[in-house]
N, CA, C and O of each residue as an XYZ file, in Angstrom:
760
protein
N     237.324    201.660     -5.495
C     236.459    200.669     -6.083
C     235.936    199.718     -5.038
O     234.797    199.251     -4.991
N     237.111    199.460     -4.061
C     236.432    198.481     -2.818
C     235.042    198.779     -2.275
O     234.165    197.969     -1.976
N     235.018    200.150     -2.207
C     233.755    200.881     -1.885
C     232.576    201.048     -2.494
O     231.478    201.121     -1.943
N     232.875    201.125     -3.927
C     231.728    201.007     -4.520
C     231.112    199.545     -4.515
O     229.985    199.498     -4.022
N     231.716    198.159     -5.040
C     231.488    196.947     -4.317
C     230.698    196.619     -2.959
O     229.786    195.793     -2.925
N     231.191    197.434     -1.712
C     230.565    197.506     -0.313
C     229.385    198.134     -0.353
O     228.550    197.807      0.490
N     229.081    199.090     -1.260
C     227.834    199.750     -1.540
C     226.947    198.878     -2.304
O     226.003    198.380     -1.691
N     227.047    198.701     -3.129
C     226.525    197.219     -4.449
C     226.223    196.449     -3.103
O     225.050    196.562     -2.749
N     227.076    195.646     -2.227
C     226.619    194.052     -1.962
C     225.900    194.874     -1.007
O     224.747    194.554     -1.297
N     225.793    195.762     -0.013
C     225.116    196.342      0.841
C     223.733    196.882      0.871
O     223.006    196.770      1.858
N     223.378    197.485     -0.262
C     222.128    197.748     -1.235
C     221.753    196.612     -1.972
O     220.660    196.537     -2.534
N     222.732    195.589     -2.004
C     221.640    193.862     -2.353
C     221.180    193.458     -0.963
O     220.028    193.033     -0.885
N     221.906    193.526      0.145
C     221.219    193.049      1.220
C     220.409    193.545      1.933
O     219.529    192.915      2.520
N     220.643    195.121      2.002
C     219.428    196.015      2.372
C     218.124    195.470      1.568
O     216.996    195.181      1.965
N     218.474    195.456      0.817
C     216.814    194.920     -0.720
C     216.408    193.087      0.382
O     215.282    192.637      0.596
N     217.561    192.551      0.773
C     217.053    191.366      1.081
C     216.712    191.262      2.066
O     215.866    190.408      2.333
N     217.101    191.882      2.775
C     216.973    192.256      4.815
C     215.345    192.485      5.287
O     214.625    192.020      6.171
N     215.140    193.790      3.825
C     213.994    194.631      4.568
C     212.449    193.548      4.352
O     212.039    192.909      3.383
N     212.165    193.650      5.096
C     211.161    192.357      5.471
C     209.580    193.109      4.326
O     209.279    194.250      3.975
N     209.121    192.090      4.159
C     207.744    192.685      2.600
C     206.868    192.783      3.346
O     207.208    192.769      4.530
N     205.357    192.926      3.043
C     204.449    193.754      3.828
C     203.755    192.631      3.438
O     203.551    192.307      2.268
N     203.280    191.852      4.729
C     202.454    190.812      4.593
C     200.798    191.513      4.968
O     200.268    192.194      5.846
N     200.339    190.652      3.321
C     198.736    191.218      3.403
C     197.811    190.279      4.238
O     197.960    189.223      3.624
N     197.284    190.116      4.861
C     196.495    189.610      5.604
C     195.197    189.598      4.661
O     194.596    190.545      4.155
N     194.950    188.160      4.587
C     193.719    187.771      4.039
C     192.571    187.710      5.169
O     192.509    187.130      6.253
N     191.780    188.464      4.537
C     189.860    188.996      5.876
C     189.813    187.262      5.133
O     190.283    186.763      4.110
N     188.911    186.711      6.384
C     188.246    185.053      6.284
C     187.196    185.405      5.506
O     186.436    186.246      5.987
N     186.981    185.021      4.530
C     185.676    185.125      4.031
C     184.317    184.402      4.734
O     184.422    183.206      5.006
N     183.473    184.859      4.934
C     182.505    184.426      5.965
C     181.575    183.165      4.788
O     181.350    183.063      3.582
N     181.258    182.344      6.146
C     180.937    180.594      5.342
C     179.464    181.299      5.236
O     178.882    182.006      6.059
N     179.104    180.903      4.065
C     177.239    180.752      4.349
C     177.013    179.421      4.302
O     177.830    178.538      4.046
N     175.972    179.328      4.538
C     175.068    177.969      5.339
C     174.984    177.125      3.980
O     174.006    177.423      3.293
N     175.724    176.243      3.517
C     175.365    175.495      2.399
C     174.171    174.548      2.469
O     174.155    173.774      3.426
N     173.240    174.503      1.651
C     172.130    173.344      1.621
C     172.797    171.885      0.634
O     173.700    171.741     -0.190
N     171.596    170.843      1.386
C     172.163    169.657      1.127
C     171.846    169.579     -0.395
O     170.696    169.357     -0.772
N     172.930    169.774     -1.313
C     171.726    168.968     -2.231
C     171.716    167.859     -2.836
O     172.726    167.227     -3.146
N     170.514    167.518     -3.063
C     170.438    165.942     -3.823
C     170.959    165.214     -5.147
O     169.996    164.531     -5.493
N     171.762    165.058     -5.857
C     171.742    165.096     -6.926
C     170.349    164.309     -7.574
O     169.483    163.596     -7.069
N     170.601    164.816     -8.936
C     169.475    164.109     -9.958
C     169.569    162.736     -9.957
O     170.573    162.028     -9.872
N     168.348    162.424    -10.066
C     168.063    160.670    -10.438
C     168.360    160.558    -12.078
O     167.437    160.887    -12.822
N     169.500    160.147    -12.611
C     168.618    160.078    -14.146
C     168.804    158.386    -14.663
O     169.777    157.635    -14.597
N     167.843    158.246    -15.030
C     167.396    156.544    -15.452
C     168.738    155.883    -16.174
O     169.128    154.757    -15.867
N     169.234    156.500    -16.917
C     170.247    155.513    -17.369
C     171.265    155.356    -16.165
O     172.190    154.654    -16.572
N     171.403    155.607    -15.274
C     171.924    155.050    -14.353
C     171.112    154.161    -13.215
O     171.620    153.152    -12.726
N     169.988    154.572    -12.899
C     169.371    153.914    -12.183
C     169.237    152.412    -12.552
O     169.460    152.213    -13.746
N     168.931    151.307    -11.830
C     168.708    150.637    -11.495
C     167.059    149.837    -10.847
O     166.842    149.966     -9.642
N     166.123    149.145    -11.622
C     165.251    148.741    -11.029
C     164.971    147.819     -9.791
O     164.902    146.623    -10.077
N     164.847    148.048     -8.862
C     164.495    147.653     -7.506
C     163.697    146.687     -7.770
O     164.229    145.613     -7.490
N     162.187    146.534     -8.371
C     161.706    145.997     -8.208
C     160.143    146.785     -7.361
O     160.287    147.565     -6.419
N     158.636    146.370     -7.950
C     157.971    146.900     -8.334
C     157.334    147.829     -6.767
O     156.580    148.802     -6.746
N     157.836    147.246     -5.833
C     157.570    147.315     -4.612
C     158.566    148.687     -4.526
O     157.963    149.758     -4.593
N     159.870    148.737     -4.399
C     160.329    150.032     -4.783
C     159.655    150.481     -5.413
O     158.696    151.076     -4.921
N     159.779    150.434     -6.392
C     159.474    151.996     -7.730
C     157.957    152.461     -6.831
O     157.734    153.617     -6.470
N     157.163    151.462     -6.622
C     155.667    152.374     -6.364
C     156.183    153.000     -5.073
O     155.429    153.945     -4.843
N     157.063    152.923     -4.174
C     157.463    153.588     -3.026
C     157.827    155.039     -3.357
O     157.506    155.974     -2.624
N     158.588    155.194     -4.618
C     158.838    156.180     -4.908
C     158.106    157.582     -5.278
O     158.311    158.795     -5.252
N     156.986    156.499     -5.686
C     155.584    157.774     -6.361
C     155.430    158.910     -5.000
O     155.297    158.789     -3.782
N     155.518    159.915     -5.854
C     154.887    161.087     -5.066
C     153.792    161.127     -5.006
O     153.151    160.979     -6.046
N     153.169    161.326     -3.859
C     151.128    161.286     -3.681
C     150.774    162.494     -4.562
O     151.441    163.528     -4.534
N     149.818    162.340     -5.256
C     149.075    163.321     -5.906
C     148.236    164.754     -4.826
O     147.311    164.529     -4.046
N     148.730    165.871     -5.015
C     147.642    166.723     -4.261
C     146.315    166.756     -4.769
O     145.915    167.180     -5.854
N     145.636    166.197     -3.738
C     144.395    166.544     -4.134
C     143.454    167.872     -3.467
O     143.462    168.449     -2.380
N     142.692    168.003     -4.679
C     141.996    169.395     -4.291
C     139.962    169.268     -4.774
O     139.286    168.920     -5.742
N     139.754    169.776     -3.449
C     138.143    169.328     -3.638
C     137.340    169.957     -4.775
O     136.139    169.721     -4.904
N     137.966    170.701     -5.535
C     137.202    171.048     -6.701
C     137.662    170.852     -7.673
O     137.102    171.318     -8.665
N     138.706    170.191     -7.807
C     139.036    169.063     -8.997
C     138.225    167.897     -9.205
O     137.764    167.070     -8.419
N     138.146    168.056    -10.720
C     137.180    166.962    -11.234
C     137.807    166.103    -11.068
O     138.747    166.438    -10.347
N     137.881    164.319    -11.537
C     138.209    163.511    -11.184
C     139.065    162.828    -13.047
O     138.687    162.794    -14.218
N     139.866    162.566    -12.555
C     141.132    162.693    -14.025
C     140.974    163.432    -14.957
O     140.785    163.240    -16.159
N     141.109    164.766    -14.014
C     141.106    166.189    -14.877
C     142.934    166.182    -15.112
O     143.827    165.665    -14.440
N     142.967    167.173    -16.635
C     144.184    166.850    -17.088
C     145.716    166.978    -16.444
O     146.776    166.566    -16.916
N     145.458    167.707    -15.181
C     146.218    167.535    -14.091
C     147.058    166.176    -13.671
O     148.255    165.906    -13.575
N     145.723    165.400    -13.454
C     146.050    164.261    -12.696
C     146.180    163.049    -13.637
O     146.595    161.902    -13.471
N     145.647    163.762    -14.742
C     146.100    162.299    -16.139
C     147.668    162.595    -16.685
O     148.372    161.638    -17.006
N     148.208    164.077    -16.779
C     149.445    164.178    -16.738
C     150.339    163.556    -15.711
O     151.470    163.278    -16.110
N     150.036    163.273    -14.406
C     150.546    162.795    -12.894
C     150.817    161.470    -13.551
O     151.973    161.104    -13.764
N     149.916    160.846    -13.831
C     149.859    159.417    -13.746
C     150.428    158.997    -15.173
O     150.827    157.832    -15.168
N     150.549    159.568    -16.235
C     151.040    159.270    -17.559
C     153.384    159.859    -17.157
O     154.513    159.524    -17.518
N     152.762    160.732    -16.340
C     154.377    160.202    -15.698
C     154.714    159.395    -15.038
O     155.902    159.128    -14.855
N     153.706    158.770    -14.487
C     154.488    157.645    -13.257
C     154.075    156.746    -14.851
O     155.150    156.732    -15.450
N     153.453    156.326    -15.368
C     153.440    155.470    -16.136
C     154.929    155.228    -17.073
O     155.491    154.196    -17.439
N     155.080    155.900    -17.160
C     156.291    156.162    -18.568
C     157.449    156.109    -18.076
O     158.366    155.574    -18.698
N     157.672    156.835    -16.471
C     159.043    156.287    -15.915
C     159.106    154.887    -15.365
O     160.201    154.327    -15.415
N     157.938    154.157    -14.773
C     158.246    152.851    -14.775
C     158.389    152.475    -16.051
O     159.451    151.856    -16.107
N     157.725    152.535    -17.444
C     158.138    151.783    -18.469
C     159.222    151.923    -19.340
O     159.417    151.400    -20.437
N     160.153    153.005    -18.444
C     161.008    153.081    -19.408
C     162.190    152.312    -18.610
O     162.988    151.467    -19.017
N     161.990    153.018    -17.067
C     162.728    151.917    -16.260
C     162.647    149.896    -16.390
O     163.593    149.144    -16.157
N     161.516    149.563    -16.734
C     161.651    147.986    -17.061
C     162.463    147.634    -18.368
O     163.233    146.673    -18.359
N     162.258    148.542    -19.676
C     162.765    148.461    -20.623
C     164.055    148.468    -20.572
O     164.527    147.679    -21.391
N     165.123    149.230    -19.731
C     166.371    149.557    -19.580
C     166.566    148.433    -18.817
O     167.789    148.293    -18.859
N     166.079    147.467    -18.087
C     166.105    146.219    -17.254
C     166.196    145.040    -18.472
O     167.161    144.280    -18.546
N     165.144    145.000    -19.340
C     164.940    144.356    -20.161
C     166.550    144.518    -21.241
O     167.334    143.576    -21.359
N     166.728    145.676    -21.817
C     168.032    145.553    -22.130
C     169.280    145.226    -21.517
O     170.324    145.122    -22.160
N     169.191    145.065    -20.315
C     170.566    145.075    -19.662
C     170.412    143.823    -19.182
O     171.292    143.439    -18.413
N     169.351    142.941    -19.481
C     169.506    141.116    -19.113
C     169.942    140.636    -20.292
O     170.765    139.723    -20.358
N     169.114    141.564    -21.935
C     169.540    140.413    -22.665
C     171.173    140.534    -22.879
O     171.937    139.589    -23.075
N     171.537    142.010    -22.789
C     173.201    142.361    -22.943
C     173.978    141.439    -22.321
O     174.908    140.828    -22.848
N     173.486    141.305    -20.864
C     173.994    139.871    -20.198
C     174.304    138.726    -20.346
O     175.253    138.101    -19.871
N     173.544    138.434    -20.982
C     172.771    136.768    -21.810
C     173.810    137.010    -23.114
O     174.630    136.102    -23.251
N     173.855    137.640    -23.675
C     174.199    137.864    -24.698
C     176.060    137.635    -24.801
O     176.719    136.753    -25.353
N     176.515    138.962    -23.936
C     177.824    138.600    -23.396
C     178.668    137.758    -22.729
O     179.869    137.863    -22.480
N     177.844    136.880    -22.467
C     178.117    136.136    -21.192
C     178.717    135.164    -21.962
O     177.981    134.907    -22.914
N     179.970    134.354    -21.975
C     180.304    132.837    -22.667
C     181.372    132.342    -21.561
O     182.465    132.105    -22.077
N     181.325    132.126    -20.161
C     182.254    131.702    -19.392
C     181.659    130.357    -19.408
O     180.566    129.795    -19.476
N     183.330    130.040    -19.279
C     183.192    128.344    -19.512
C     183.659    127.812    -17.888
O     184.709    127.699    -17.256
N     182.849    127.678    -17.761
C     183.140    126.919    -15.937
C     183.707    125.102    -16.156
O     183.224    124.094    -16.672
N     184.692    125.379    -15.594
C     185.608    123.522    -15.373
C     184.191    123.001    -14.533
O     183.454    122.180    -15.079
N     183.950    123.409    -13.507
C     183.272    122.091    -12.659
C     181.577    122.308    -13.352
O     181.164    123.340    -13.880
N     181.098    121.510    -13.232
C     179.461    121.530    -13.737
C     178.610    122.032    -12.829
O     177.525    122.452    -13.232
N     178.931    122.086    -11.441
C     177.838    122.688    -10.095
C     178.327    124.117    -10.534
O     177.316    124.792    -10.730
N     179.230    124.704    -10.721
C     178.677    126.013    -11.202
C     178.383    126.303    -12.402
O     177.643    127.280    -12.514
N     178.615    125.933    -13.093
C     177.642    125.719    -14.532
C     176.375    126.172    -14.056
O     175.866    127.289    -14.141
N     175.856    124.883    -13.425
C     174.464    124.817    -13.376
C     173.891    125.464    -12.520
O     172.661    125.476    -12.580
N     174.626    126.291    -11.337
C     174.169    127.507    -10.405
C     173.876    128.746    -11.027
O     172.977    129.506    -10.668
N     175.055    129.022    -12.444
C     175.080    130.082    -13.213
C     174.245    130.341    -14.022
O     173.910    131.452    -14.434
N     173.524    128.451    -14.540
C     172.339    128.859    -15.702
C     171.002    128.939    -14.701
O     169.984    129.427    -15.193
N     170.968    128.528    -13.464
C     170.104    128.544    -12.437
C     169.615    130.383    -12.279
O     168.473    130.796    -12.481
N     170.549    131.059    -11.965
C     170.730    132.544    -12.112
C     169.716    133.397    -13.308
O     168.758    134.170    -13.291
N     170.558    132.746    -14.279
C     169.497    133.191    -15.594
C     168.483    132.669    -15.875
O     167.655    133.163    -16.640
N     168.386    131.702    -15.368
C     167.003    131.040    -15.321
C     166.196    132.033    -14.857
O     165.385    132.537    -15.634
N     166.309    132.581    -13.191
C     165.398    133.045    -12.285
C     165.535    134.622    -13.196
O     164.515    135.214    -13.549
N     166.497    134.994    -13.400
C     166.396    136.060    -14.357
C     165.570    136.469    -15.215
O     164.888    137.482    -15.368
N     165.763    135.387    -15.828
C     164.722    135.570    -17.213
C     163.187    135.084    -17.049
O     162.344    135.290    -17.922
N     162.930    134.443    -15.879
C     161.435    134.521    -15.514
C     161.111    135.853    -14.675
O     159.901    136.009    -14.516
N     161.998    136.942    -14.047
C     161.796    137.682    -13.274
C     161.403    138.816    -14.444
O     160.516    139.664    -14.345
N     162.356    138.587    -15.645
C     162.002    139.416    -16.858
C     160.754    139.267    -17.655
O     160.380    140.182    -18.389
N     160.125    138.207    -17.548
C     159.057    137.398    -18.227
C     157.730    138.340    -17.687
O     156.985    138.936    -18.466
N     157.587    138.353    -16.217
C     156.643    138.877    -15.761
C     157.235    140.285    -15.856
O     156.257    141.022    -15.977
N     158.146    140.892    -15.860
C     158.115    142.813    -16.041
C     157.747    142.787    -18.052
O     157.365    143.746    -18.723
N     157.939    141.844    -18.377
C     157.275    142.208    -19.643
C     155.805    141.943    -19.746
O     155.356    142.971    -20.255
N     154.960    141.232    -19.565
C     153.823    141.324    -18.738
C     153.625    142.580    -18.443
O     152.683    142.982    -19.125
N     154.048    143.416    -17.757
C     153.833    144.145    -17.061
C     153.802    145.360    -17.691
O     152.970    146.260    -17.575
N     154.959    145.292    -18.487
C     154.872    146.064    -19.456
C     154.027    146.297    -20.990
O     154.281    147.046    -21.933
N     152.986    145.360    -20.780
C     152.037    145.197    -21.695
C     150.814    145.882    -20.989
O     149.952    146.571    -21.533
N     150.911    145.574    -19.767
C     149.564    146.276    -19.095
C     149.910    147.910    -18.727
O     148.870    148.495    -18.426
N     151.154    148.812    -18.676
C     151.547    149.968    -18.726
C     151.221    150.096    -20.119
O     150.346    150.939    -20.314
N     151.587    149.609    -20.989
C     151.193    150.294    -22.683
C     149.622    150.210    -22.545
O     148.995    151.171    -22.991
N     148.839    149.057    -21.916
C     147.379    149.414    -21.823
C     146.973    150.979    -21.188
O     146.440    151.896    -21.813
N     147.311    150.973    -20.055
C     147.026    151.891    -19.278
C     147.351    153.511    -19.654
O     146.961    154.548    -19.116
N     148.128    153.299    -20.673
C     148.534    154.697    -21.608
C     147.665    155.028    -22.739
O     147.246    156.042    -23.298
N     147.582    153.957    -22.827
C     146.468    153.624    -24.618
C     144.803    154.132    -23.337
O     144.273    155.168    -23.738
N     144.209    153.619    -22.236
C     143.798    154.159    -21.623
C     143.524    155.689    -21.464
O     142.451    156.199    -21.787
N     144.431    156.283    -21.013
C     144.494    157.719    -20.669
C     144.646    158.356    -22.098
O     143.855    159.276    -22.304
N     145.479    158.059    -23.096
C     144.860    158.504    -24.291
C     143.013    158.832    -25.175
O     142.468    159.594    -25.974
N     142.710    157.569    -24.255
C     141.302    157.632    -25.065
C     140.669    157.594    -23.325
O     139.839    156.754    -22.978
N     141.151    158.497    -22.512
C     140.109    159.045    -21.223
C     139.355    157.795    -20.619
O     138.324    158.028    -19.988
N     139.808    156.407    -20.765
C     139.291    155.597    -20.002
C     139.835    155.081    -18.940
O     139.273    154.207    -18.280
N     141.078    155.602    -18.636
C     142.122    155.448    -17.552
C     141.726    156.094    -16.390
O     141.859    157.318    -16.388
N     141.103    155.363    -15.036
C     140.863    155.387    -13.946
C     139.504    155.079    -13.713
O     139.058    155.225    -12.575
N     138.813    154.691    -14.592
C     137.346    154.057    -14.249
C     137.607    152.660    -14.418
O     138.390    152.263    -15.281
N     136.811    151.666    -13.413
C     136.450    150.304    -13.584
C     136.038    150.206    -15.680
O     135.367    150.891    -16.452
N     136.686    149.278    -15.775
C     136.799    148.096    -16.981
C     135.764    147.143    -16.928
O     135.604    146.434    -17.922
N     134.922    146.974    -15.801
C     133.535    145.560    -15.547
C     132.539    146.477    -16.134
O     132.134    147.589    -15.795
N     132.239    145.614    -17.205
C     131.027    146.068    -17.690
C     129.592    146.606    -16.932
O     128.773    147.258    -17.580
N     129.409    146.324    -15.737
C     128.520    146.149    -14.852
C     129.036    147.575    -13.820
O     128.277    147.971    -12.936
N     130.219    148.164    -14.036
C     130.345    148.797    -12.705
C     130.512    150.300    -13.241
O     129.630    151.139    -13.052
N     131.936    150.638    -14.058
C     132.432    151.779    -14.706
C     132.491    152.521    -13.321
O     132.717    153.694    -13.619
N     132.427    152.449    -12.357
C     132.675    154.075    -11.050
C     134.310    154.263    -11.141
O     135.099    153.483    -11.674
N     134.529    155.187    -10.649
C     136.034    155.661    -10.678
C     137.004    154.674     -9.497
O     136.730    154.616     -8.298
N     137.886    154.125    -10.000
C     139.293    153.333     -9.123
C     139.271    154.185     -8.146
O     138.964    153.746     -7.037
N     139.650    155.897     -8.325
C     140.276    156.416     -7.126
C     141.786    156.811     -7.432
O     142.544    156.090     -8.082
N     142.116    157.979     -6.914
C     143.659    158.140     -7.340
C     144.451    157.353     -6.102
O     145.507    156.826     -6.453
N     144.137    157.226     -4.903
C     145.031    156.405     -4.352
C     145.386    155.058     -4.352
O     146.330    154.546     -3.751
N     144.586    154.537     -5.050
C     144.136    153.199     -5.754
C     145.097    152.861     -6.882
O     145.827    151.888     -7.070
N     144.913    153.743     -7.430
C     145.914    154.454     -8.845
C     147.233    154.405     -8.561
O     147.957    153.603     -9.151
N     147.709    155.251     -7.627
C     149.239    155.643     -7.034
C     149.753    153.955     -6.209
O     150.901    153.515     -6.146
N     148.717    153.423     -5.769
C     149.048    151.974     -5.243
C     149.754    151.194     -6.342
O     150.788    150.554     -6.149
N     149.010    151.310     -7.716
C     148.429    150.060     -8.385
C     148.829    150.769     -9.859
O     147.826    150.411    -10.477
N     149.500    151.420    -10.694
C     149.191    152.394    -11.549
C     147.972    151.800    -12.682
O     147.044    152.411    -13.211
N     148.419    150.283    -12.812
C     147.805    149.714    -13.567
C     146.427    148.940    -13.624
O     145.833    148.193    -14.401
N     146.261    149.454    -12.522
C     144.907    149.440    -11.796
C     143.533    149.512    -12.794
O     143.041    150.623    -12.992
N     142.808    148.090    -13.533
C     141.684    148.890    -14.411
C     140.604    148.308    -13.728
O     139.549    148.531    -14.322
N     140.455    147.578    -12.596
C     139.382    147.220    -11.975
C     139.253    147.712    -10.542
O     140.063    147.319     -9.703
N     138.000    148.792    -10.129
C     137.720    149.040     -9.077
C     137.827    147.955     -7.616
O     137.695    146.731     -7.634
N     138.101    148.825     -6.407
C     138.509    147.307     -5.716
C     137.332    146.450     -5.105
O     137.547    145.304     -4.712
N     136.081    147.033     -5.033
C     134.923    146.255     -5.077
C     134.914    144.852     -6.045
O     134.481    143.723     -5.813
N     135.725    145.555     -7.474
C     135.479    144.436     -8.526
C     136.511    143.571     -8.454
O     136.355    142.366     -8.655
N     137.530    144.052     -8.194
C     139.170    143.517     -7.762
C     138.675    142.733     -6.674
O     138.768    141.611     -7.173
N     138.166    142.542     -5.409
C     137.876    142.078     -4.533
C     136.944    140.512     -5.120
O     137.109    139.302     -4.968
N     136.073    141.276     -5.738
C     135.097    139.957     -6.464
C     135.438    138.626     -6.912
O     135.351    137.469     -6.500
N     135.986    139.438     -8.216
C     137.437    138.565     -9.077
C     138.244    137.388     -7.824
O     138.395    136.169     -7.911
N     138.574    138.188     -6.898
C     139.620    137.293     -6.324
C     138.861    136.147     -5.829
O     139.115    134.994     -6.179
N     137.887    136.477     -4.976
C     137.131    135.119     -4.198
C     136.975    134.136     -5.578
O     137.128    132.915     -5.613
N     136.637    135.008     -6.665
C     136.052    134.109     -7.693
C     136.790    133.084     -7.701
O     136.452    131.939     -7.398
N     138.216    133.595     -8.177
C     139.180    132.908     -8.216
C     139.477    131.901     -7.170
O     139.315    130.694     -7.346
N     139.860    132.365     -6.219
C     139.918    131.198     -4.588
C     139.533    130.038     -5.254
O     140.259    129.170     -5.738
N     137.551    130.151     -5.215
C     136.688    129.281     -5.058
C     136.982    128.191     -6.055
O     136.862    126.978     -5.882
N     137.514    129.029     -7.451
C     137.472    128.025     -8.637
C     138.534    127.099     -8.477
O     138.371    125.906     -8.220
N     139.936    127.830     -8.678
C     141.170    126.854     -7.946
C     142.127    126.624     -6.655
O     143.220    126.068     -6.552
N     141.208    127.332     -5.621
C     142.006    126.817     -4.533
C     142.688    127.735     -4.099
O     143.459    127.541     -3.158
């Protein structure tokens, strides 16, 4: 029986001794990854401010036998229209949410009054993007009824220009007439 035992633990260690067959993993070869960008999407974004956003516009291709706000380029511009106005609107909600939430009670009064100073400049910075956003709902109501990119002066009607446009989206006076206007102005108040 001793022997059969010596056989048993001997045939467990033979089983443990004999070394396993290591597989060698081939490297899988890298390909060239591209960068990519992720998506912009608006509910996260953030308005910069109007100087941004028009930075952002992509230039329109233009092509010499395109008519001039052929439905091409009224689709172009009814997108830049609609993502700035949806971008001010999401601005516009997220001041009054502010305003709204806001009830900190400050001990000293200089920050009090730094804090309502804040919303102050806030809510005039909001004052004019709503403004602004009255002249984007023009400029849509515009391109709806095909008057979007011609001068508005009774006297002139020639076409703004798409780079004029991509400057300015809200652009309804040619800059001959835009130019006019302004001296007018100067002269009257200074």
């Amino acid at each position: 029986m001793a022997t059969k035992e010596k056989t048993k633990t001997n045939k467990k260690t033979t089983k443990k001794s004999t070394p396993k067959k290591t597989t060698r993993k081939l490297a899988a070869k890298k390909k060239p990854t591209k960068k990519v960008t992720p998506t912009k999407k608006t509910s996260k974004q953030t308005y910069q401010g109007e100087e941004a956003f028009l930075a952002t516009i992509e230039p329109y291709k233009l092509n010499k036998k395109e008519k001039y706000m052929s439905a091409k380029q009224k689709k172009h511009f009814l997108k830049i229209l609609e993502r700035w106005k949806q971008l001010l609107q999401l601005e516009q909600n997220r001041t009054a949410d502010k305003i709204q939430n806001n009830s900190n009670h400050f001990a000293d009064e200089s920050d009090r009054a730094t804090h309502e100073e804040g919303f102050t400049l806030e809510i005039k910075t909001r004052e004019r993007e709503r403004r602004l956003l009255s002249k984007i709902d023009q400029s849509i109501k515009d391109l709806d009824n095909h008057d979007y990119g011609f001068c508005m002066n009774p006297n002139c009607g020639v076409e703004i220009g798409i780079r004029r446009l991509e400057a300015r989206p809200t652009a309804s006076l040619c800059i001959d007439c835009k130019t006019l206007e302004e001296i007018t102005e100067k002269q009257q108040y200074g």
